[in-house]
C-alpha positions in Angstrom: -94.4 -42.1 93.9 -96.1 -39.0 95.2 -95.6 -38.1 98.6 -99.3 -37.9 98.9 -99.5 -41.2 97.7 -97.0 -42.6 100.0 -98.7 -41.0 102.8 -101.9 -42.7 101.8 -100.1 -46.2 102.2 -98.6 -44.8 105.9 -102.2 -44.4 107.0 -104.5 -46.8 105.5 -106.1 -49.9 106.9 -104.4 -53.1 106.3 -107.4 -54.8 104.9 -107.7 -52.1 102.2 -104.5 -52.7 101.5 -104.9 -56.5 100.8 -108.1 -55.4 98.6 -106.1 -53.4 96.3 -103.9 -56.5 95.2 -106.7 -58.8 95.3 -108.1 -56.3 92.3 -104.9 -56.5 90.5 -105.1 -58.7 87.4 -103.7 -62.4 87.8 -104.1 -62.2 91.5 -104.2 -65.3 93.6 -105.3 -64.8 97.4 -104.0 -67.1 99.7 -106.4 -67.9 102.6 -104.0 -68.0 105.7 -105.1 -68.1 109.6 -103.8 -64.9 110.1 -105.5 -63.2 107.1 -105.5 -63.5 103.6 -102.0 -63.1 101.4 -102.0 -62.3 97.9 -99.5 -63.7 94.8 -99.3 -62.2 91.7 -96.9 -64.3 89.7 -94.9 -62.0 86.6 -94.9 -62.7 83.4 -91.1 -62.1 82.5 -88.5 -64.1 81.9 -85.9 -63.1 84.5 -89.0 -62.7 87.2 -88.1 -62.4 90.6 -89.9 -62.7 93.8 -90.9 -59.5 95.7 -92.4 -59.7 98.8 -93.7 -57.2 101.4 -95.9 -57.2 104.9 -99.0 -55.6 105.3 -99.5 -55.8 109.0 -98.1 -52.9 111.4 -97.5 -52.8 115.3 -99.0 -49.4 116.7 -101.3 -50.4 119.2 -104.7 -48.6 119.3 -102.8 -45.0 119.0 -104.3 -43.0 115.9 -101.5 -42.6 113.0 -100.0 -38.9 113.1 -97.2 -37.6 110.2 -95.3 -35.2 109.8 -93.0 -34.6 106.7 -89.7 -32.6 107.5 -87.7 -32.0 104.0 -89.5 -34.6 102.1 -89.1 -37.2 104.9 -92.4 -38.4 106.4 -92.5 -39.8 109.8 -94.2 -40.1 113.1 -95.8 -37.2 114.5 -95.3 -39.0 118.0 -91.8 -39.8 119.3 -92.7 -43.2 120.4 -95.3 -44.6 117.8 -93.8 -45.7 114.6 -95.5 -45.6 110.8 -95.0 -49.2 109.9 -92.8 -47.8 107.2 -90.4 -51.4 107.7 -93.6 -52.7 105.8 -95.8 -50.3 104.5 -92.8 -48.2 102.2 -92.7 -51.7 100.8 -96.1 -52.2 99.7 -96.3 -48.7 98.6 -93.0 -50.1 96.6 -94.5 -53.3 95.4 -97.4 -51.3 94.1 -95.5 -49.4 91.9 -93.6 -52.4 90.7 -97.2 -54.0 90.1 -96.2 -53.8 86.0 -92.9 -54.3 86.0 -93.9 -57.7 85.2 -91.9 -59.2 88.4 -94.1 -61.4 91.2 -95.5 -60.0 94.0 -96.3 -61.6 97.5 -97.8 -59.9 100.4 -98.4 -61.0 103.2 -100.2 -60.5 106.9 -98.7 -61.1 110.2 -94.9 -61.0 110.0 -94.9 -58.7 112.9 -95.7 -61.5 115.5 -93.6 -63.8 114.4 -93.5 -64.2 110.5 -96.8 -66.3 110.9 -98.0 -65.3 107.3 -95.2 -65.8 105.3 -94.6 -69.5 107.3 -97.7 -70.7 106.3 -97.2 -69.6 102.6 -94.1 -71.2 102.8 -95.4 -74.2 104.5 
């Protein structure tokens, strides 16, 4: 993946995020309380389950990178990226044809509410 590309996944919105799997071919969105998750099941034989988060925890603070030797991360000592979840749905995008599932989901942040209620 391009860092640009990356860097795109850092910064954008999480319902844009959610969009771009809902477009993917086979996808199944999965009403929850806490926002929509989206299922893509593979189509090979030894598919496995891969699963990210779309939601982040920055407050109201405006996203700032930086990259430092091909490492991008917060601009602001105290504000993260979401990179626990967003590196993983920039990862599960580029696994989108490997012909494995994919699950993402919203609201694992406060308390893995999204991924309950799939479960559930």
């Amino acid at each position: 993946m391009k860092r640009s590309e990356l860097k795109r996944f850092m910064c954008m919105k999480e319902g844009d995020i959610v969009n771009m799997f809902k477009n993917l071919k086979g996808s199944i969105t999965l009403p929850t309380p806490h926002g929509d998750a989206v299922y893509i099941k593979g189509n090979r034989e030894d598919a496995v389950l891969l699963v990210s988060h779309t939601d982040t925890v920055w407050g109201d603070e405006k996203i700032k990178l930086k990259v430092d030797h091909g490492v991008v991360s917060s601009a602001k000592k105290d504000i993260g990226i979401g990179a626990d979840d967003r590196a993983g749905v920039a990862a599960l995008w580029e696994l989108r044809d490997s012909g494995h599932s994919l699950l993402i989901v919203p609201e694992e942040e406060t308390g893995c509410k999204g991924s309950g209620y799939v479960a559930d």
